[in-house]
C-alpha positions in Angstrom: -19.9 -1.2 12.9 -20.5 -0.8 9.3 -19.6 -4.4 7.4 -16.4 -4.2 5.2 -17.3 -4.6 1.4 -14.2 -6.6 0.3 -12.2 -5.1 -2.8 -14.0 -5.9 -6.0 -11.9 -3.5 -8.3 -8.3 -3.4 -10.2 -5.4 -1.6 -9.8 -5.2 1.5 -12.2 -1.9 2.3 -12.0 1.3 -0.2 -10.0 3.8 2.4 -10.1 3.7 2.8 -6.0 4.2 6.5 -5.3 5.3 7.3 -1.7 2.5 9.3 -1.1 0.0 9.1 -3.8 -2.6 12.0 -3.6 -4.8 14.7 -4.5 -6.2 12.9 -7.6 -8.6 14.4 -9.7 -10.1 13.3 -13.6 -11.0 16.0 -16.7 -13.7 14.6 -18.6 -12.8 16.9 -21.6 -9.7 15.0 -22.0 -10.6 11.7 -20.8 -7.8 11.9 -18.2 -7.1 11.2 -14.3 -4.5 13.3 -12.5 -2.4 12.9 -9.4 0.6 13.5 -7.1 3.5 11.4 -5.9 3.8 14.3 -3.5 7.1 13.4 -1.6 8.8 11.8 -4.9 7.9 15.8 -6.8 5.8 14.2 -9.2 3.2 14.8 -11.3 0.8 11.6 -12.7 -1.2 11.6 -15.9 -3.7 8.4 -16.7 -5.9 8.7 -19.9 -8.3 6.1 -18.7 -9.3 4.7 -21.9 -6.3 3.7 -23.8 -4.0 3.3 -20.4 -1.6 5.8 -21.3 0.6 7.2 -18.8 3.1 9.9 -18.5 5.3 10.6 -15.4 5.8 14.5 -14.9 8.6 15.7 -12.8 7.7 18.9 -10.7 10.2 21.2 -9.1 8.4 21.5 -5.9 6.0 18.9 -3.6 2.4 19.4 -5.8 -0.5 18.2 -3.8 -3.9 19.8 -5.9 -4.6 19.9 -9.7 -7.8 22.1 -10.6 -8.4 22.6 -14.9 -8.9 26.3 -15.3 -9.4 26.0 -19.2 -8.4 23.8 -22.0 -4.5 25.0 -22.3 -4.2 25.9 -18.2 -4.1 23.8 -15.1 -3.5 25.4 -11.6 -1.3 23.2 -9.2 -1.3 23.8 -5.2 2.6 23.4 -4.0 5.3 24.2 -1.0 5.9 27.3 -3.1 2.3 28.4 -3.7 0.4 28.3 -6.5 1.2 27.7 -9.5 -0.4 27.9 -13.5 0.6 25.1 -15.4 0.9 25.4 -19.7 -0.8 22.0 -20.3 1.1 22.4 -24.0 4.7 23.6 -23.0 4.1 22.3 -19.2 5.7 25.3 -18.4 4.7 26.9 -15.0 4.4 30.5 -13.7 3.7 31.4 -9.7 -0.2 32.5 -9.9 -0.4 33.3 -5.7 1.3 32.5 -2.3 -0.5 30.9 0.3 1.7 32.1 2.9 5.0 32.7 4.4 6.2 29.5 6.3 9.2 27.6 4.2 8.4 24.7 6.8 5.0 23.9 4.8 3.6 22.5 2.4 0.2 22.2 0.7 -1.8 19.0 1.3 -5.8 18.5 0.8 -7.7 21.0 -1.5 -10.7 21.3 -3.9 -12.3 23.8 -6.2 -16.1 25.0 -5.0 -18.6 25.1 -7.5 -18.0 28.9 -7.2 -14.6 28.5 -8.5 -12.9 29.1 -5.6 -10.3 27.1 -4.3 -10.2 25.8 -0.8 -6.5 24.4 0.2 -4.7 23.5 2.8 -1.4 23.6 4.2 0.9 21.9 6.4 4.4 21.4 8.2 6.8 19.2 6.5 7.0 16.6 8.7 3.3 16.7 10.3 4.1 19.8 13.1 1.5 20.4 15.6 -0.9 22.9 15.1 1.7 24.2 11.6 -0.7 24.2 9.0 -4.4 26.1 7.9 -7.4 26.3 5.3 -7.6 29.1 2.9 -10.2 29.9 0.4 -8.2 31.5 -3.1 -10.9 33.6 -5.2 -8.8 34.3 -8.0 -5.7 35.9 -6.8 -7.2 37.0 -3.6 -6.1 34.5 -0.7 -8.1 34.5 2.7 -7.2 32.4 5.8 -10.3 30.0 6.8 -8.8 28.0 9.9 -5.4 28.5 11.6 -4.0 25.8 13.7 -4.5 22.9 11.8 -1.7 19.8 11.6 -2.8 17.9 8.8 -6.0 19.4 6.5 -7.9 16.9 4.8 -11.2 15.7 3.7 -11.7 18.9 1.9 -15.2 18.7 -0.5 -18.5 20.4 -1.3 -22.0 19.7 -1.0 -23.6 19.6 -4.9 -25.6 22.8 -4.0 -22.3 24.6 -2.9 -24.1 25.6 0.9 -21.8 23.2 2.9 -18.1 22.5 3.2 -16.8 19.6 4.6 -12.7 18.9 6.0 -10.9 17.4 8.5 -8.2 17.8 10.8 -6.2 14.0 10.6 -4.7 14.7 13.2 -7.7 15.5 15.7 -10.0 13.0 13.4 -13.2 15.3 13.4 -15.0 15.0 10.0 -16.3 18.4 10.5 -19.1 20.8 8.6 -19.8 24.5 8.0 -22.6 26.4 6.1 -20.9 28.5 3.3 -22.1 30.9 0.5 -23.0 28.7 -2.8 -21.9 32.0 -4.2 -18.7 32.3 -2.9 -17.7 29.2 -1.1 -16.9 31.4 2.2 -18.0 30.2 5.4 -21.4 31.7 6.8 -21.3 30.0 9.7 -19.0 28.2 12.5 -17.6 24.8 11.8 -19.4 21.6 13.7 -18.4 18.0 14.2 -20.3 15.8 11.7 -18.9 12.6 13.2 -16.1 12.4 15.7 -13.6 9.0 14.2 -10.7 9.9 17.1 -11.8 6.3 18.1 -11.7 4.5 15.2 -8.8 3.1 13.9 -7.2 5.0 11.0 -7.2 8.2 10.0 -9.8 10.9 8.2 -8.2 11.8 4.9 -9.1 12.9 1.4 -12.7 13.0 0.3 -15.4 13.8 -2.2 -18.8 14.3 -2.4 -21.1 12.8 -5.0 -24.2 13.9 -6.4 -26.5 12.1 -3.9 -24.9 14.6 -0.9 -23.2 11.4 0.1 -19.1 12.0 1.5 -16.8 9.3 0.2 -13.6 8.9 2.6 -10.3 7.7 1.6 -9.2 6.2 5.7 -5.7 6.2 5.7 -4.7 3.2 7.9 -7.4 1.3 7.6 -7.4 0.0 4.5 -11.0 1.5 3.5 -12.9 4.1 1.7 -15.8 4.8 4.1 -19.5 6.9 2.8 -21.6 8.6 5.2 -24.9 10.7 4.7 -24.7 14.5 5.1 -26.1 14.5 8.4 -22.8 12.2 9.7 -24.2 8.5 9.7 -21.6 5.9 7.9 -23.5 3.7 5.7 -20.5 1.9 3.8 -17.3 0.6 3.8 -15.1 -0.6 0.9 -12.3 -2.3 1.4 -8.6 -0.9 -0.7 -5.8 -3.5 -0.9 -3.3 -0.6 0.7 -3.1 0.0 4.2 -3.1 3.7 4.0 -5.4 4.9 0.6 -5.6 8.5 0.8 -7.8 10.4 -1.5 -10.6 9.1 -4.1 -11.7 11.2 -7.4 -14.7 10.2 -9.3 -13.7 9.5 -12.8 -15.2 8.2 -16.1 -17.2 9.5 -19.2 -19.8 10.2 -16.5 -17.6 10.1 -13.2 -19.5 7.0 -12.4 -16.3 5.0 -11.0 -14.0 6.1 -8.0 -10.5 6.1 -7.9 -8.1 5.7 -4.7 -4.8 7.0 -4.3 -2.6 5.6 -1.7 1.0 5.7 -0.1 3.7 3.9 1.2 4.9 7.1 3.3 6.7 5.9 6.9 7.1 2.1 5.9 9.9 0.3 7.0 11.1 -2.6 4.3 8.9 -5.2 6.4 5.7 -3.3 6.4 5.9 -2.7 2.9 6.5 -6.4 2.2 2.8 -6.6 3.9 1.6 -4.1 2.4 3.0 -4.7 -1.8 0.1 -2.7 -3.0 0.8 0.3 -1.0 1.6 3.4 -3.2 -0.7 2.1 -6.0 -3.7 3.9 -7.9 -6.7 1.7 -7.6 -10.5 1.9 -8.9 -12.8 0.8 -6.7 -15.1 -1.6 -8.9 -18.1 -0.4 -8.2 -21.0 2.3 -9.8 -21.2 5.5 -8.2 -23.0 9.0 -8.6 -19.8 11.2 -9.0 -19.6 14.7 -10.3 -17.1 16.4 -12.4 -14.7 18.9 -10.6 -15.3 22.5 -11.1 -13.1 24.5 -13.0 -11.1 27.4 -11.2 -12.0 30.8 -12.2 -9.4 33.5 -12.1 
């Protein structure tokens, strides 16, 4: 097994969201961006001077992508949404799909500017949940049958996709259209983790190819190489981290996301760091998140 780094970083932000996720950083502003998901919350961190601001949503946001300067879109339970980053006003853009017993989870934008997202039941239903790929307004479903979709990120040349299904704990791959971001191909297992402890969730993909993945349950953000091998683990001072984001003038730091989601009051007395933002506290080779293109 691959030797545990022990945590060298800090925490970001203490406020402990419930279930922190689907962070992501805009170098134009200098800012990080993420979701208290179950607590309808919306998080702003400008890194350098530490300010933060606490945005209450009127839905569960789960995915932030910058389409320009004044305009954000936001991935909900009631589709998706543009957000006025002035007025913070917010105007339904598309809807994923018909089921008021989902919500979104896991998403990024393809260097195409397309959206992939993902969707789920409420409280985790078998089988409830899918993948679509959003092109502008045009919506087109990717995989059906999925419980929880995660891991969701993008090869720097834009020819391979990577995602998970938690709840099966296959980090799979598929060959897609750097043009597009569409599949070209079927879906393979990368590296099969249903006996590992913990769970696949959020990750991202820096500019070496490599996959960095936030393992909720284990306490760990874990790297492997494109062709599946794991060749580090860092240790995160929450049991279940959930999602990293490369962040930084030149998205050479990571930050974790992480939940307390499902505690009882004596796990979370083990766990006081869970529902934190941390950075990781060591250099990586990020890359900046594409912008989505209507």
């Amino acid at each position: 097994m691959t030797e545990l780094v022990p945590f060298s970083g800090r925490i970001l932000c203490d406020f402990a969201s419930e279930l922190g996720e689907g962070p992501t950083f805009d170098p134009a502003t200098g800012t990080a961006w993420w979701f208290n998901i179950k607590g309808q919350e919306l998080h702003e961190l400008h890194l350098e001077s530490g300010r933060k601001t606490v945005h209450p949503l009127p839905f569960l946001g789960s995915v932030l992508a910058v389409i320009d300067p004044t305009r954000q879109l936001i991935a909900s339970d009631q589709g998706l949404f543009i957000r006025d980053t002035e007025s913070y006003a917010l105007s339904l853009f598309a809807t994923l799909e018909d089921k008021p017993g989902n919500r979104s989870n896991d998403g990024r934008v393809h260097p195409s500017g397309a959206l992939w997202i993902g969707t789920m039941g409420r409280k985790a239903e078998k089988h409830a949940g899918a993948i679509y790929h959003v092109a502008g307004d045009r919506v087109t479903k990717l995989y059906s049958n999925i419980t929880i979709p995660n891991a969701i990120c993008f090869s720097p040349d834009g020819a391979t996709a990577y995602f998970t299904d938690t709840d099966v704990n296959h980090l799979m791959r598929v060959d897609i259209d750097p043009a597009t971001g569409l599949p070209t191909g079927d879906a393979v297992v990368l590296s099969d983790e249903s006996a590992a402890p913990g769970g696949v969730d959020g990750a991202v993909c820096d500019a070496d190819g490599l996959i960095w993945n936030a393992r909720w349950g284990a306490g760990a953000v874990e790297v492997y190489k494109p062709d599946g091998r794991k060749v580090a683990r860092y240790a995160v001072p929450a049991t279940q981290p959930s999602c990293p984001a490369f962040v930084g003038a030149k998205a050479e730091r990571l930050l974790v996301t992480s939940a307390w989601q499902d505690m009882d009051d004596a796990a979370r007395a083990a766990d006081p760091d869970a529902g934190k933002t941390f950075e990781l506290g060591i250099e990586v080779k990020g890359r900046f998140e594409p912008a989505f293109r209507l």
